[in-house]
N, C-alpha and C positions, 0 to 999 in steps of 0.2 A: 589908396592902396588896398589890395582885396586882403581881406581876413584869412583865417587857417580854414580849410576844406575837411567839414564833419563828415565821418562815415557814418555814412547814412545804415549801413545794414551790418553789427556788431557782431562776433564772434559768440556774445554770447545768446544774440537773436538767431543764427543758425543751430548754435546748441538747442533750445527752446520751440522751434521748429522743428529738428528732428526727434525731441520727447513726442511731441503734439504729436511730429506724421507716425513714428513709434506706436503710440497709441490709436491711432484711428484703422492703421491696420491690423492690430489683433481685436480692436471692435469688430471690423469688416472679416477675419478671419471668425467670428463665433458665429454658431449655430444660436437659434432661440432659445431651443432647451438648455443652453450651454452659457446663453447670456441670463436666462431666469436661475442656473445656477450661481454665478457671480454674482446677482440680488440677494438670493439666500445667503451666501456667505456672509455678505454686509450688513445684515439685517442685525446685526446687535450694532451696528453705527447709523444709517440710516432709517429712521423711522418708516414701518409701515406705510402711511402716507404718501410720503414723496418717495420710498421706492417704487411704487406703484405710478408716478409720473415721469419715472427714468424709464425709455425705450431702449434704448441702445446701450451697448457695453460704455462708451463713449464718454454718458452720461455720469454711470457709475464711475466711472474713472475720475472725472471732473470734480463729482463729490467726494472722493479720496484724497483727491488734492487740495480740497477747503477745507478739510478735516486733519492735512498734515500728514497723510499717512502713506502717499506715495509723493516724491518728486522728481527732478532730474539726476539727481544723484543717488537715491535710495529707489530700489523700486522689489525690496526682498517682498512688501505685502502681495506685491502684483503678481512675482514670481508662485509665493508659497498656494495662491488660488488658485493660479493655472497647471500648478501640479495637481494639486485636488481635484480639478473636475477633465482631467487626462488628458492637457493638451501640453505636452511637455516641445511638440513639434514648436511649438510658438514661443518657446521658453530659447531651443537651441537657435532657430532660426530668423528671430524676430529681436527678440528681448537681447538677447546676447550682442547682437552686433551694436545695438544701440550702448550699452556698454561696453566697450573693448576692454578684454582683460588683463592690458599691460598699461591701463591707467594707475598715475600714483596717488594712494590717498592721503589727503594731508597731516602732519602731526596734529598731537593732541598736546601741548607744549604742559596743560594745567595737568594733568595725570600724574598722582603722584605717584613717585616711584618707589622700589624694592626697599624695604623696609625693617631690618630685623628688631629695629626698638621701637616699631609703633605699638603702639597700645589699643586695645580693645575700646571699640567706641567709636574709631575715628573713623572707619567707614560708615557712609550716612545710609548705604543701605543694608547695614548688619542685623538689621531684624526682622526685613524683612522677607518673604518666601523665595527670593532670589539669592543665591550666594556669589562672590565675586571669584573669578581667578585670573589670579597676576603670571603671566609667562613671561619669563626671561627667554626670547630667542637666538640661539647662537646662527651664524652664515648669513642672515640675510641683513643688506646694505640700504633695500626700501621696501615701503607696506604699497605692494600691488593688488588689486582686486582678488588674480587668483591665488597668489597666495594665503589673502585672508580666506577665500571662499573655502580653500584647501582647508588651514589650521580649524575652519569651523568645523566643517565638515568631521574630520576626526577627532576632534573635541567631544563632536555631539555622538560618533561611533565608540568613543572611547568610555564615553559616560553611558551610555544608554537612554539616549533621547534623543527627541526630535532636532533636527537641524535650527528649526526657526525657535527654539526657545532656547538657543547655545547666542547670546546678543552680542555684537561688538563693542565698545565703548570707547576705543581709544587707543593710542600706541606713542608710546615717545624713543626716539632713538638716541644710544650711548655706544657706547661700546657693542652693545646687541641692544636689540632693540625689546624695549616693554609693552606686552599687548593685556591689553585686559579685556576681560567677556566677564556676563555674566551669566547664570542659566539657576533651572532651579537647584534649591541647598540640598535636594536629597541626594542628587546625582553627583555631589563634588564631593561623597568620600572614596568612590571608587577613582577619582584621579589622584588623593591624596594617598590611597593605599597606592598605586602604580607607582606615583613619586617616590614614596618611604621605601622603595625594592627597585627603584629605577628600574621600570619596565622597559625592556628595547623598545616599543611604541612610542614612548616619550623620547626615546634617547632618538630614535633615529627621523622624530619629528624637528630635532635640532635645540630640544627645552634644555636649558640649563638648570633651572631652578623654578619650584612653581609654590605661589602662596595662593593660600585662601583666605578672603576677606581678612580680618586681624592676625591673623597667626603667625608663628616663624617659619620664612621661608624653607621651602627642600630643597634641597641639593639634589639634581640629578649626575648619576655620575657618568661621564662621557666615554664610552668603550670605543675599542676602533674597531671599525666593521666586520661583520662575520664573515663576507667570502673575501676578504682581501685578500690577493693571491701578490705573491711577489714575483719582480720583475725578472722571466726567467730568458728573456731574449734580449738581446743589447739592440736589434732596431726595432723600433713599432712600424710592421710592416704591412700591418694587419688593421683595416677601417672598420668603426661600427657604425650602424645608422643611428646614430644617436645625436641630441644637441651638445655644445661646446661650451663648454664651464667660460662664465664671464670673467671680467678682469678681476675682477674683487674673491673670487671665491677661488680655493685651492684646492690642489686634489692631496689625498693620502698620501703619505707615504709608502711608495710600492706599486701603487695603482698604476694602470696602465692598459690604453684600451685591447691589449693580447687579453689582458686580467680579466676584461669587460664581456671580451668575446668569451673566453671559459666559463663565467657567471651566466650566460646566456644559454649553453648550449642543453641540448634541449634530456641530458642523462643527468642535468643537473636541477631538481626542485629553486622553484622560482616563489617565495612567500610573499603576504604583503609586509613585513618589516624589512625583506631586505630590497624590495619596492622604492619604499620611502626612503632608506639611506643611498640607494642611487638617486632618486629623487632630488637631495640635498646636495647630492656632489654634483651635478650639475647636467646631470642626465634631462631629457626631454620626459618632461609628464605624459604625455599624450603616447612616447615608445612605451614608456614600464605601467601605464594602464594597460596599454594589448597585449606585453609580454603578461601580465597580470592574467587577464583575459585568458589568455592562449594558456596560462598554468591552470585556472580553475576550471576550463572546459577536458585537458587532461587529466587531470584528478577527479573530474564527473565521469569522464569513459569509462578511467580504469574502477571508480567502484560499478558503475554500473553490468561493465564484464563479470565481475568478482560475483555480485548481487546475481547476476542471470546464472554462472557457473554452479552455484548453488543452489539458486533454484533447479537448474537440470539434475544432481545431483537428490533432490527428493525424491523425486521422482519419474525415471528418465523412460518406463514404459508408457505411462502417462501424455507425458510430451510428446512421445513420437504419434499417439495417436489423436490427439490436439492437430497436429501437419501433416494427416491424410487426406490426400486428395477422392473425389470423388471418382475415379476408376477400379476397376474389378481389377485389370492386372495389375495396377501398383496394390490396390487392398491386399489381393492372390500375396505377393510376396513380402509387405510388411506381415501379414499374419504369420506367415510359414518363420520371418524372423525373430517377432515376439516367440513364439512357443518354441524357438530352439532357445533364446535366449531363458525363458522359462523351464524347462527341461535342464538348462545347465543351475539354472542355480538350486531347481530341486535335488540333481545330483549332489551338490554342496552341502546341502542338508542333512540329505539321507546320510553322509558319511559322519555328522558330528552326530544322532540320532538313531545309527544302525544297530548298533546294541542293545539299545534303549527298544527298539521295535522288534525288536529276534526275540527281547525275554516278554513283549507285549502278546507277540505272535506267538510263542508255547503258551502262554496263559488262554488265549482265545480259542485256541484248538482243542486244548483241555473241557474247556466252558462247552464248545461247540459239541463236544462229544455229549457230552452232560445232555446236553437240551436236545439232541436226538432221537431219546426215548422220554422228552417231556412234554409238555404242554407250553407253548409261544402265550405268556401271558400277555392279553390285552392292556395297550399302554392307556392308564389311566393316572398314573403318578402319586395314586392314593390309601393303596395296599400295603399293607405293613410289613418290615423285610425285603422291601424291594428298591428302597434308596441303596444309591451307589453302584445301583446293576448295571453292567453292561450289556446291551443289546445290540446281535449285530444282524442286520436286516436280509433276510433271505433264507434263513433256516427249515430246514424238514420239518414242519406239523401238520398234522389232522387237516385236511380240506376243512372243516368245517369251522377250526381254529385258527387258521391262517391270519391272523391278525399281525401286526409288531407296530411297538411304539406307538398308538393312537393310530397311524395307518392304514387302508385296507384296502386288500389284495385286490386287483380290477377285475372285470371277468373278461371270460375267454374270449378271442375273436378281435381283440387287440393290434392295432398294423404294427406296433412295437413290438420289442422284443421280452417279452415274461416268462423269469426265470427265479423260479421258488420265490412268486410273491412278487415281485419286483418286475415294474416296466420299465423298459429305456425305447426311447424313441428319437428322430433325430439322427445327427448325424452331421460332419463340416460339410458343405454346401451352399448354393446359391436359389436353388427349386423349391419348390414347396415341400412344407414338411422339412427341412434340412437347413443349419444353425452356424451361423457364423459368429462367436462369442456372445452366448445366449448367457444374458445374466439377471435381472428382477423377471419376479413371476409372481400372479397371482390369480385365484380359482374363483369362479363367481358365484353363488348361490344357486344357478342352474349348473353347477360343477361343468362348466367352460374355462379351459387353462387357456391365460395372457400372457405371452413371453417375450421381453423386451429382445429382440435380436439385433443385439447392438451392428456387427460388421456387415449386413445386409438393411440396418436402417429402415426396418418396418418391424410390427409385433401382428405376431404368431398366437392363433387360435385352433390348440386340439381339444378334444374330448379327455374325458379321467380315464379312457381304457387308450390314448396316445394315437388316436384317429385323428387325423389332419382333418380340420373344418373349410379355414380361408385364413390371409392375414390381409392386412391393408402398412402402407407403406405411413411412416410418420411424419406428414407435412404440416408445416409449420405455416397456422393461417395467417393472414397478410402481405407474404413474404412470394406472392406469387407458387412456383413449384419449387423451391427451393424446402429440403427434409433435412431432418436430422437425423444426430444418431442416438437411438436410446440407452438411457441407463436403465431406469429402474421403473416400474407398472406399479399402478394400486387402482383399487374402486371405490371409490364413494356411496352412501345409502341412497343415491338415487340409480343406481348401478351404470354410471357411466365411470369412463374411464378417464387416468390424468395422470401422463407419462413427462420424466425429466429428459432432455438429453443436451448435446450440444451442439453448436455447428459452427464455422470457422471463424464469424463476427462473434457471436454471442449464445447462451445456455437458455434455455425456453423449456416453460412450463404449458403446456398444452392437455387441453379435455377434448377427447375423444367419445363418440358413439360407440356401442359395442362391436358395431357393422364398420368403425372405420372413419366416419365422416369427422372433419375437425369441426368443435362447438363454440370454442373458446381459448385465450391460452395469455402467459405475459410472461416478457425477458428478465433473464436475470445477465449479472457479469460474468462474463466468461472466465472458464475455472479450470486449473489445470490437471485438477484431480473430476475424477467418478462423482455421482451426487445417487442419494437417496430420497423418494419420496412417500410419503404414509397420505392418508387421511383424518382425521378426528370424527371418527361418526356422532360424536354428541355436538358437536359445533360447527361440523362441516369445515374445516379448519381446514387448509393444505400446508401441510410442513417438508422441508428442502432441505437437506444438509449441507454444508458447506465448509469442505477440508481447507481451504487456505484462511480460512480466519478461526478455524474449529469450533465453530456454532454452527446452528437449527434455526432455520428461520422459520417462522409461522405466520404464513397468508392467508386472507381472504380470496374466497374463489376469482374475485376483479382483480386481484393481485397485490391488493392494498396491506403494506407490512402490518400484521398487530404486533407482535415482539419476537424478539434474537433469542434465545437458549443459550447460554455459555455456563461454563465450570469455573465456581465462583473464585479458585485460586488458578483457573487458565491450564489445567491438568489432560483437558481432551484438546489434542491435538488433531487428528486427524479422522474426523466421523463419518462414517461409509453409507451402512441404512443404520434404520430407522422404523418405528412400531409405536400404536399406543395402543392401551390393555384398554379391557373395558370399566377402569376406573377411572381414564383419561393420562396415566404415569405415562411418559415419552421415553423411551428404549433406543437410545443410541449404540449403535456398535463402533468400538475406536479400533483398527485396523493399526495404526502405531502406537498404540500405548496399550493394546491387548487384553483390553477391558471392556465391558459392558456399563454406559450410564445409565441413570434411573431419576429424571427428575418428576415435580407434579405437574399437572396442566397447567401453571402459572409460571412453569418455566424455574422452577426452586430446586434443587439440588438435596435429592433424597439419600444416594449411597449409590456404590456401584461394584461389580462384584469382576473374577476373573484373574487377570495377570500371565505372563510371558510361562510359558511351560508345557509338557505333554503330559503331567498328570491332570486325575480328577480336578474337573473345576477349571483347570487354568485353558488356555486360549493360545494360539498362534494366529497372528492377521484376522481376526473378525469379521466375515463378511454381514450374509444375512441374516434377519433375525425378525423372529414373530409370535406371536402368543397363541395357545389353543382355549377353546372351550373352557376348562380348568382352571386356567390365569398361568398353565405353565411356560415361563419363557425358551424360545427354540431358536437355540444358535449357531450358525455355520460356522464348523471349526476349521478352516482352509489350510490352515498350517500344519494340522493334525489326521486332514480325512477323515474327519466325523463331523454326527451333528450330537451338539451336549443340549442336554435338559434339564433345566432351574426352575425350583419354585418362583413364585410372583416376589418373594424375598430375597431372590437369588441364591440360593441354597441349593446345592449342587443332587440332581436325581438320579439320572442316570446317563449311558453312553448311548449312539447310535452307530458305530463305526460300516463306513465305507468303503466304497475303492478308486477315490476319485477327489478332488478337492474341490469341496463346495459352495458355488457361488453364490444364489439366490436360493429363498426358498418358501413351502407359503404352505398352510395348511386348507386343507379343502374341506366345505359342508359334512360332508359325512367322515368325516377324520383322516383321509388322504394327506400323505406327509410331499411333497412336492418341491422337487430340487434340481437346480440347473448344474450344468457343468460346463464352467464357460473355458477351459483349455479344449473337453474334447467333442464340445458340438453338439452334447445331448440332453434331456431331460430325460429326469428318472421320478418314476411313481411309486412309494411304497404305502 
């Protein structure tokens, strides 16, 4: 009589085959660099030595498994490496399936249970760096993969740690079932403060009660859900895509999936607590992650509208000229909009200020009469009785007196227009000679004027009597023909030149020849505001302003940062230009905060002088600004139509008023005062 018929090939020799083939295809999935980092990892378990005789991922794996530390049922070490060196594809599509997540894990029968009279002690690992906690959980009937993976997972969110140091240990079922983990002790007082206030996170993870290592348990207290909506239709006639609560689990009272659909819809905020308490009633994990999903990508829209609305809101002249295209007639008509838009708000102005300028204007007329039969003293700023004077540029004196303010009168034969002392030249246009929002300027040594012409995107070379010479168009080397637009000109002690501007990708710093040729240059980030640039003639230093973070940064001519400039209680907010004396102090102008800064060459925060007003001293919108001969500071007052004059201590000298609001401006070798006008198109010489 034949014997009983052995199977030859076990249930659990196919399990044990598909760990093996599990493993040999995330071997055959790594890259070398990707398996030499899996050695790395291991290398506080396998010895240098024979890591170096392990080829293959394969290998390493095999030595894991004689070591205990992966096997067919545990494989979190495997997982937590292959998140570390970014192959999570092999985690979802590999590792997972070899795991299915509706496997049941066995009890832990020896665990002991909830405890209110134990004693301090009897946990064996109470002294050590790990502390334990006991969860009571309510609703669930078995310990499946994912809902352990789950309760880790927000354990270790809830604590502020790592997943892999949040350890399982065990679970017994009673009435609800007891899970224990352990993780380290620092992180188990903030589950204990949550517990002590029964935080919804607890509660609608489904905890009834949680202890730590010895202590008396907490009572969580069990609230009924926040959108439970009552039943306000007598059929449910209304399906959601959702899973279907099993036998063992019950729903709320009132719930109903009408209820389910209202919680859903999309004028209703979707959070993660009330995530997890649909979660527990029996809702599908894998819907209330994408509804999840789908809340936190709407809540990123809506700040990031809010975030750009704001930004437009600094400044919206700005930005529109950020999104000009490289055409004359769209340029033609954004410009013609800015300066109506500009024309209106100056009207706005002039009406809270017209008073203030009517009794400015008798006083000036008065003065004016005065100095008709006087002498136009040369501005030197060092005469006694002559602080606090106002100068206003154009006045009748002597030919041979004809000076104001440091200034001097050009000679005759002029292509501009010279009118009592004063040149204008210029004019809106696209031709030579003719300025489309001309704003930085500066005079060279051979008194050759540089004009950044920002809306025609090249700079402008006249002479000090407003002779058009040439200009050259400002391209940006490397970048093939592709120009920018300039903001602001300066020269360096080699007398080349090195203009800021921007263009639709990115802000560039470029050196130019006098004649035009590009030498050199480097990018910066694109900025939604103007920038300023200076020189440092004792270090050769290029410095850039930069409104969106309200620092100065200071390059090397290769582009290489040496340090940022900032106000050390974060006071400059938005800095325009820019200047250094010839003691090396760095002279920022702040355009919203209506002040002038003053730090050392080391970037240190000296004093800063000015403030919001149309008297003496004070400032509206601060454009340009630069020192003379003297150390006297020269600032363009834009809000005011003047240029004010401050000792090197900022000590208010005197006035220069205008008839025009002033952009740029630059002083010239022989005392030429030199000022753009970037609403009407012209530069003026005084």
């Amino acid at each position: 009589m034949a014997g009983p018929v052995r199977e030859r090939v076990t249930d659990a020799d196919r399990r044990h085959f598909d760990f093996v083939q599990t493993l040999l295809r995330i071997s055959d999935e790594l890259t070398e660099e990707e398996t030499a980092n899996v050695k790395l990892f291991c290398l506080h378990l396998i010895p240098k030595g024979q890591a170096a005789q392990l080829r293959r991922a394969v290998d390493v794996f095999q030595k894991l498994m004689e070591l205990d530390k992966i096997d067919q049922e545990n494989l979190d070490f495997l997982k937590e490496i292959l998140e570390r060196i970014g192959r999570q594809d092999l985690i979802q599509n590999v590792l997972r399936r070899f795991q299915p997540p509706d496997r049941e894990i066995p009890e832990n029968p020896e665990l002991q249970p909830e405890n209110p009279e134990m004693q301090p002690g009897t946990s064996q690992e109470g002294g050590s760096a790990e502390g334990n906690a006991y969860l009571v959980v309510h609703g669930e009937v078995r310990m499946i993969q994912e809902n352990l993976d789950r309760l880790r997972n927000r354990l270790a969110t809830l604590s502020g740690t790592r997943r892999s140091q949040v350890k399982f240990r065990g679970y017994k079922k009673h009435k609800s079932i007891l899970v224990h983990f352990s993780m380290p002790r620092e992180n188990t007082a903030v589950l204990r403060h949550m517990a002590d206030h029964s935080d919804p996170r607890l509660v609608y993870m489904g905890v009834k009660s949680l202890q730590i290592d010895a202590e008396v348990p907490i009572k969580v207290q069990q609230e009924e859900p926040v959108y439970d909506v009552k039943r306000q239709h007598p059929v449910d006639d209304i399906e959601v895509g959702c899973g279907t609560r099993t036998k063992h689990q019950r729903a709320p009272q009132g719930w109903t999936r009408l209820s389910a659909l209202n919680l859903f819809s999309d004028a209703l905020p979707l959070h993660l607590q009330a995530a997890a308490s649909l979660e527990y009633q029996g809702f599908s994990y894998s819907l209330v992650r994408a509804l999840v999903q789908k809340d936190r990508l709407r809540e990123h829209q809506m700040r990031q509208a809010i975030q750009n609305l704001r930004n437009a809101e600094v400044d919206s002249n700005t930005l529109r000229q950020k999104a000009e295209v490289d055409s004359n007639t769209i340029m033609a008509l954004r410009s013609k909009l800015k300066i109506t838009e500009n024309r209106l708000k100056e009207a706005l102005e002039t009406i809270e200020v017209l008073e203030e300028n009517l009794q400015q204007a008798q006083e000036y007329a008065e003065k004016a009469t005065k100095q008709v039969t006087s002498h136009v003293t040369e501005y030197r700023g060092e005469k006694p009785g002559f602080q606090g004077k106002e100068v206003v540029l154009g006045t009748e004196a002597p030919e041979q007196e004809r000076h104001t303010a440091g200034t001097k009168v050009a000679a005759s034969g002029s292509t501009g227009d010279e009118k009592q002392g004063v040149i204008t030249f210029g004019g809106e246009g696209s031709g030579p000679g003719k300025f489309y929002f001309p704003r930085g300027v500066v005079v060279s040594p051979s008194n050759e004027i540089f004009v950044a012409d920002g809306g025609n995107r090249r700079v402008q070379v006249h002479s000090t009597e407003g002779v058009y010479l040439r200009h050259f168009p400002t391209v940006v080397p490397g970048t093939g023909d592709k120009d920018m637009e300039p903001h602001d000109v300066c020269m360096d002690g080699n007398g080349t030149l090195w203009v800021v501007g921007s263009e639709v990708t990115a802000d560039h710093v470029v050196q130019y020849s006098t004649d035009g040729t590009a030498m050199a240059g480097f990018d910066l980030k694109n900025s939604y505001h103007y920038r300023g640039i200076t020189v440092d003639m004792r270090t050769n230093h290029i410095l850039v302003s930069d409104a969106d973070q309200g620092a100065v940064h200071v390059f090397r001519p290769d582009g290489c940062l040496v340090r940022t400039v900032r106000h050390p209680q974060g006071e400059m907010k938005r800095p325009r230009c820019i200047t250094v004396d010839g003691e090396g102090n760095i002279l920022v102008s702040d355009w919203d905060n209506h002040c002038v800064y003053v730090y050392d060459e080391s970037g240190k925060f000296l004093f800063q002088f000015g403030g919001w007003g149309s008297g003496e001293g004070q400032l509206k919108w601060p454009r340009g600004i630069c020192t003379d001969s003297s150390g006297h500071i020269i600032v363009a007052d834009f809000g005011n139509k003047r240029v004010q004059i401050f000792t090197r201590h900022g000590e208010y000298v005197r006035t220069v008023r205008i008839e025009f609001q002033p952009e740029g401006l630059a002083v010239g070798p022989e005392g030429q005062l030199v000022v753009t006008n970037y609403w009407g198109g012209t530069v003026v010489i005084y």
